[in-house]
N, C-alpha and C positions, 0 to 999 in steps of 0.2 A: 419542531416535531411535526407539526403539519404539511410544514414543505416536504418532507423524508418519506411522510403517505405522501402526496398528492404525486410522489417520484416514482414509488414503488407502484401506485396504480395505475400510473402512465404507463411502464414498463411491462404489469402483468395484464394492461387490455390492448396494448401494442403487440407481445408475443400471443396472445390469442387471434387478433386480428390476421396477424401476420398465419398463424396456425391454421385456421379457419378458412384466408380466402387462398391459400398458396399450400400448404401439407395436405389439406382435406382433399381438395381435387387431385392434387399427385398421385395420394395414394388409393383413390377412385378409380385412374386410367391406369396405373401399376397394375390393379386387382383383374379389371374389364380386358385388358391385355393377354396375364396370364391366363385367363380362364377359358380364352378360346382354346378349343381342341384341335391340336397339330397330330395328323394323321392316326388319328382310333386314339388315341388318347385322352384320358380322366380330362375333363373342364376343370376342376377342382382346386386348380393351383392358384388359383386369386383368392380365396376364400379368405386367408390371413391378411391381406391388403384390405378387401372388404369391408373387415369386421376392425380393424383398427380404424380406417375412415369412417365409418359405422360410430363408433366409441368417441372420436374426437370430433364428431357433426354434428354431436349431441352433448358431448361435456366441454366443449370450448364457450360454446355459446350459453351455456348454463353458469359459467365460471364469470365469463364476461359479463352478465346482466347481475349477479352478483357486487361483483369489483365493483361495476358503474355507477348500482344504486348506491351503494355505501358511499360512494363518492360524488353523487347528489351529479353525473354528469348526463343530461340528459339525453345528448346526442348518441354516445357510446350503449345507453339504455337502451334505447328503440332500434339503433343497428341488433345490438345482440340479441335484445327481442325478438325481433323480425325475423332471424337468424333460426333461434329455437323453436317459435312457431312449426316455420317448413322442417326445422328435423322432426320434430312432434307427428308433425301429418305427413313424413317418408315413415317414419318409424310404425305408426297408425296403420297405415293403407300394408305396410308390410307385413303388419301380424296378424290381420284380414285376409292377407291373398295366404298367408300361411295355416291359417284356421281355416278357411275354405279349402285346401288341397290335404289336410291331414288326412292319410288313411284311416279307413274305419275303423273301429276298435272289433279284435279279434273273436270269433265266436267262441261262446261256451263250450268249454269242453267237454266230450262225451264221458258215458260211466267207463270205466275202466274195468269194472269187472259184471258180474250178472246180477242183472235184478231182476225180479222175478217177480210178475203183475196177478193180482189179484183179478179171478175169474179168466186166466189165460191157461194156455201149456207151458209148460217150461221152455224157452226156445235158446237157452243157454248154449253156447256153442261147446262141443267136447260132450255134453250128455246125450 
């Protein structure tokens, strides 16, 4: 039974590995590609590349430090470590630069109909 884990955690920190340093950048340069804009058009077309590279730069290496520790291997620990650290602080610095550019929140909205101020004239419009 130990051999059959120690196979299976071979297998699922190999396809992460494999995932991590070969699908993660593919579909970084897939996204960085599409998203230039070819004559007046939307940039927008990498976005779903992005956001999958996005999702697997961050759950491969969390999956693999997982696997590793249960499996007491120390090596495949501190790679995958290493690994989620930098997505952590891509992830960090980009919900920062996104909190910084958020538009302001909308102003209050005016009264909609007449109110009418104590010690004033009525300056209601239509009377």
């Amino acid at each position: 039974m130990g051999e059959l884990r120690t196979a299976w955690s071979s297998i699922v920190l190999a396809l992460c590995a494999v995932g991590l340093l070969l699908v993660v950048p593919f579909l970084f340069l897939q996204g960085f590609v599409a998203s230039f804009p070819v004559f007046g058009s939307s940039g927008h077309a990498g976005d779903g590349y992005l956001t999958w590279a996005a999702w697997l730069g961050a759950g491969l290496p969390l999956v693999g430090v997982i696997v590793a520790a249960l499996g007491r291997r120390r090596g495949w620990t501190w790679f995958f470590g290493v690994c989620l650290v930098l997505a952590v602080a891509v992830a960090g610095m980009n919900w920062v630069d996104h909190v910084r550019h958020a538009p302001p929140p909308p102003p209050p909205p005016e009264p909609r109909h007449c109110v009418e101020r104590s010690g004033g004239d009525n300056e209601c419009p239509g009377d």
